[in-house]
N, C-alpha and C positions, 0 to 999 in steps of 0.2 A: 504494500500500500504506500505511496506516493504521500512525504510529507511537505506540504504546499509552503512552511514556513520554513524548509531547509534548505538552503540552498552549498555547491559547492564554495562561489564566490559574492560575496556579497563586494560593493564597491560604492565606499562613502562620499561623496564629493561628484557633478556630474559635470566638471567643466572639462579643459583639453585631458589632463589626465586621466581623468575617470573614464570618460567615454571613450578612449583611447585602450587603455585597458580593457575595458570593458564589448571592446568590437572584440579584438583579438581572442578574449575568452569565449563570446558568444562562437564566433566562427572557428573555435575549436569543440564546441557543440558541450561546451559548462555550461550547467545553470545559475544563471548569474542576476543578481538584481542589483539596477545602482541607487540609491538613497540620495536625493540633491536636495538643499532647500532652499535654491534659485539664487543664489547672492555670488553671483563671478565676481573674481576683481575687479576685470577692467568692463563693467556693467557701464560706465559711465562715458568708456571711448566712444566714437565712432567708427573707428576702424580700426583692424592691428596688420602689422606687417611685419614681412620679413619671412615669411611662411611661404615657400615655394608653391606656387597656383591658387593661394589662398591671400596673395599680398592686397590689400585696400579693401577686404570683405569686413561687414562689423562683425564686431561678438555673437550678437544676436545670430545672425544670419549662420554665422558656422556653426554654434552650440544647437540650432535646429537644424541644419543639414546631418551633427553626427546622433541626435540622437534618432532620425530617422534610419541611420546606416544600423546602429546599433539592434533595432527594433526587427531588420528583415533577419536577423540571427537569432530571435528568439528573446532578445535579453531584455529582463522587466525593469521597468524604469518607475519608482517612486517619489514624487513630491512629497519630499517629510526631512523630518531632521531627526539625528539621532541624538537619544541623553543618554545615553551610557552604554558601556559596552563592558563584557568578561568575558576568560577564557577559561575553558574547560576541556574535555574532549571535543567540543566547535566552539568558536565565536558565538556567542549571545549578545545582539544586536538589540537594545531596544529605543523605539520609535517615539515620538511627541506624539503621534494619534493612536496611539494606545498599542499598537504590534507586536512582539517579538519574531526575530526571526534567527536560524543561525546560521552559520556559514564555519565551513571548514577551512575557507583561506579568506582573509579580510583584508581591504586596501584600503588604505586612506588616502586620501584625495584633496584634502578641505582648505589647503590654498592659504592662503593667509591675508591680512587684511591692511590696506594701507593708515597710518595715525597719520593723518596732516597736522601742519604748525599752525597753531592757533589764531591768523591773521584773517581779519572779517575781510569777509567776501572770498578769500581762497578757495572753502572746501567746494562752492559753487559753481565755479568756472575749472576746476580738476576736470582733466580729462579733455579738455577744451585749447584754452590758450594759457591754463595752468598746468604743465605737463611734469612727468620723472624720468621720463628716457630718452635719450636722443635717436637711440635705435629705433623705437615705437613712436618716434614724431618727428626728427630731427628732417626730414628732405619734406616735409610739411610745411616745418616753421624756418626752411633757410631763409638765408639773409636777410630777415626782420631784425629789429633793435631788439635786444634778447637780455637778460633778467636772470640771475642765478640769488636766490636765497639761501644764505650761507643759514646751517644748521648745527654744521658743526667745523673741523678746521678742514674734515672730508669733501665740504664742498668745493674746494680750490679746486678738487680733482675733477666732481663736475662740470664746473666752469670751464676748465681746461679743455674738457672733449667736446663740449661746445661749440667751441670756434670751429671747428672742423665745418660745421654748419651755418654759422653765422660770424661775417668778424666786427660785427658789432655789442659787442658782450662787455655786463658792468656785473660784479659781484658786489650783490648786498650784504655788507658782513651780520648783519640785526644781534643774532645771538652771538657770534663771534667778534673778539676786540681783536685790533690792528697786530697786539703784542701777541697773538698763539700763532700768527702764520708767520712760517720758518724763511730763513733768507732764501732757501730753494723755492720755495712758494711763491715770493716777491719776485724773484726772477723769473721763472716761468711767464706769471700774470703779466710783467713787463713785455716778456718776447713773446708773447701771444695776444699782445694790445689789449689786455682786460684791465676795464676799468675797475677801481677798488671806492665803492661807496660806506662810507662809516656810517653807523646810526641805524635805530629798530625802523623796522617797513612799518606802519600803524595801518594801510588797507590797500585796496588795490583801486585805478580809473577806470570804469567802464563807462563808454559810451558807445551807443547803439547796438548794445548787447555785442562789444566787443573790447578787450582789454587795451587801454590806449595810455596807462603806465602806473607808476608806484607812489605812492605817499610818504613819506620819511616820518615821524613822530615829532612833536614838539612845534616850536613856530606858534607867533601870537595870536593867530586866526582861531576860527572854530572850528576850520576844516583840517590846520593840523598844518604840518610843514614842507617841505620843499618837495616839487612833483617829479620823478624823472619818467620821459617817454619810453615807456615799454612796450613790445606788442606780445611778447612771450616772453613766461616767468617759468622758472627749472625750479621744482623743490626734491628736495630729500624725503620723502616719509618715512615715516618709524613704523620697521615692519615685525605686524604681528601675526605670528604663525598660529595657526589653527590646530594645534597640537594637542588641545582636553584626551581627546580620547587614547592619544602614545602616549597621554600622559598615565591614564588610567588604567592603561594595560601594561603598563611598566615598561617599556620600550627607552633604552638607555636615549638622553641626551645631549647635544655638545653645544656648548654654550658658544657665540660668534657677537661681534661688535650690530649684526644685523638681527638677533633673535634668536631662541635656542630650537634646533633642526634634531631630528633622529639621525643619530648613528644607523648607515643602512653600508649593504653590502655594495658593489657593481650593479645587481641588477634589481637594488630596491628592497630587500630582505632587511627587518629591522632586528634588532636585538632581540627580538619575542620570537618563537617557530612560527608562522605562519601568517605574520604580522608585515605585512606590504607596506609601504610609502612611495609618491609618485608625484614631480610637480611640485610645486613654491612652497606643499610642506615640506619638503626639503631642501628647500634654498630659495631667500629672495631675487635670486635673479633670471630666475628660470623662465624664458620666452615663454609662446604657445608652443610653438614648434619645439621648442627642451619639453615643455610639459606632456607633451605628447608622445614626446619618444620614448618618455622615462615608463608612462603608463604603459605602451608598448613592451619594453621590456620587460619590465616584473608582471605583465600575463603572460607570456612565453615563459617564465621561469616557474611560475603558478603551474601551469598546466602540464610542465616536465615533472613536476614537483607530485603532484596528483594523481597519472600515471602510474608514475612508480610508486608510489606509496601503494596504490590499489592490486599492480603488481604483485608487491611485497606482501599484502593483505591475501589473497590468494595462494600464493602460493603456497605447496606441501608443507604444512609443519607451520604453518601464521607466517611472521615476517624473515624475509628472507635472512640471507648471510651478508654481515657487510661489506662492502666493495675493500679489494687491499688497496688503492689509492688513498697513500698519505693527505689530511687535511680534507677529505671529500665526505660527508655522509652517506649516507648506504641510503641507495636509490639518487642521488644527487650528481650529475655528470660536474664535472672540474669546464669551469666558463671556455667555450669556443668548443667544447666538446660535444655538443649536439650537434647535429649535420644537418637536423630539420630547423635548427637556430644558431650558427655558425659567428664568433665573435669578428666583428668587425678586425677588419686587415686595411 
């Protein structure tokens, strides 16, 4: 008898990651469900790039093109959020609208989230003409009068890849004073003609629903201090991983200047058996196209993984004998050693 709330692969998270994984499992013919509760990062773009055949498509537009691709394999897809999860002999998944379900291999997916700097009017035009990437906007906003918001002494480095794209570039120090940037720092900004603006940003100009520059703080007006023309502002966000649930299931972490990530293996394997990571939970800089590959991987390594296990489960005597291959688990091929999934050369 067929239990509807068991699944092989359950997969938390439905943006490039998830459903990335989540094809690969489907069309290896797993029963798979992914759990999404609709909140992508870049929700707010209009378009991402850099994605080979996918470059200038939005968010929208692709996360509905994969979950259709997802869907002709079989793989069920859930509007819900999960509050908690355990491990046992399966994963125990449970659901905000009241579900359990379990899963013998579980992936997480759930991306993490950007903290903007608290300057009015920024978190509203994010995504717009208040961007974080150059990669993901930079042949967009070339050679506009361009705006880096210094967050930390790390922004110099923004600013610096900047000009690649525009070389009209001022770094707003706000939170940063003159004395934490190093004399390499000053030179660079010099031989890359960035201008160095002292003093907190207090808001941003728009006019006609378009960023036309910065506001500096203080100045004896009501409106505040000195304006410089901007048309594109570069912040840093404080990124926060979506980690509760590696957190919950014990899944070792490693603490980084960007957020603390799970410790995973090459192909996404976290410190728990059967505990997957895929995508910007593991690292703030992970494109779509990183996000995707990564969820690709660790279903190919899922589904070797399940095989043999089931192998093992059958055969003579329960579980088989372990492989003599030092460092490999029994049923586990040593990476490049699958011929049906072949390490990159």
């Amino acid at each position: 008898m067929t239990d509807n709330n068991r699944y092989e692969a359950v997969v938390v998270g439905g943006g490039a990651a998830g459903l990335s994984a989540a094809l690969v499992l489907g069309r290896a013919r797993r029963r798979t469900l992914v759990v999404d509760a609709g909140e992508p990062r870049n929700a707010r773009s209009a378009h991402m790039q850099g994605y080979l055949s996918r470059d200038g498509m939005s968010p929208a537009e692709f996360l509905a093109a994969g979950r259709e691709e997802i869907a002709r394999y079989g793989v069920e897809l859930l509007r819900d959020r999960v509050v908690d999860a355990t491990r046992g002999a399966d994963f125990t998944v449970v659901l905000a609208g009241g579900r359990t379900v379990r899963a013998r291999q579980l992936v997480i997916a759930t991306g993490l989230r950007d903290e903007l700097p608290p300057v009015p009017g920024l978190a509203e035009r994010f995504g717009r003409d208040v961007v974080h990437c150059p990669y993901c906007h930079g042949w967009e906003m070339r050679d506009l009068p361009t705006g880096v918001l210094a967050t930390s002494a790390l922004s110099v480095h923004q600013a610096l890849m900047v000009t690649q794209w525009s070389k009209d570039v001022r770094l707003f120090l706000h939170e940063v004073s003159e004395s934490e940037l190093t004399g390499q720092d000053l030179r660079r900004l010099a031989a890359a003609g960035v201008g160095i603006v002292p003093g907190r940003v207090a808001g941003l100009v728009v006019t006609d629903d378009r960023l036309t520059g910065l506001r500096l703080a203080g100045g004896a007006s009501a409106e505040g201090g000195t304006v410089h023309d901007r048309e594109v502002l570069y912040v840093a966000p404080r990124a926060l991983p979506n980690n509760d649930l590696l957190v919950r299931l014990g899944a070792e972490l490693r603490e980084t200047p960007f957020g603390a990530y799970p410790v995973i293996d090459e192909r996404g394997l976290t410190t728990v058996p059967g505990l997957w990571a895929a995508g910007n939970v593991t690292g703030f800089a992970e494109q779509v196209v990183d996000a995707a590959a990564r969820g690709h991987r660790a279903a190919a390594a899922i589904n070797g993984e399940l095989v043999m296990a089931d192998l093992d489960e059958s055969a003579p005597g329960g579980r088989g004998e372990p492989r003599d291959q030092p460092g490999v688990p029994a049923g586990r091929m040593a990476p490049g050693e699958d011929p049906a999934h072949p390490a990159e050369r």
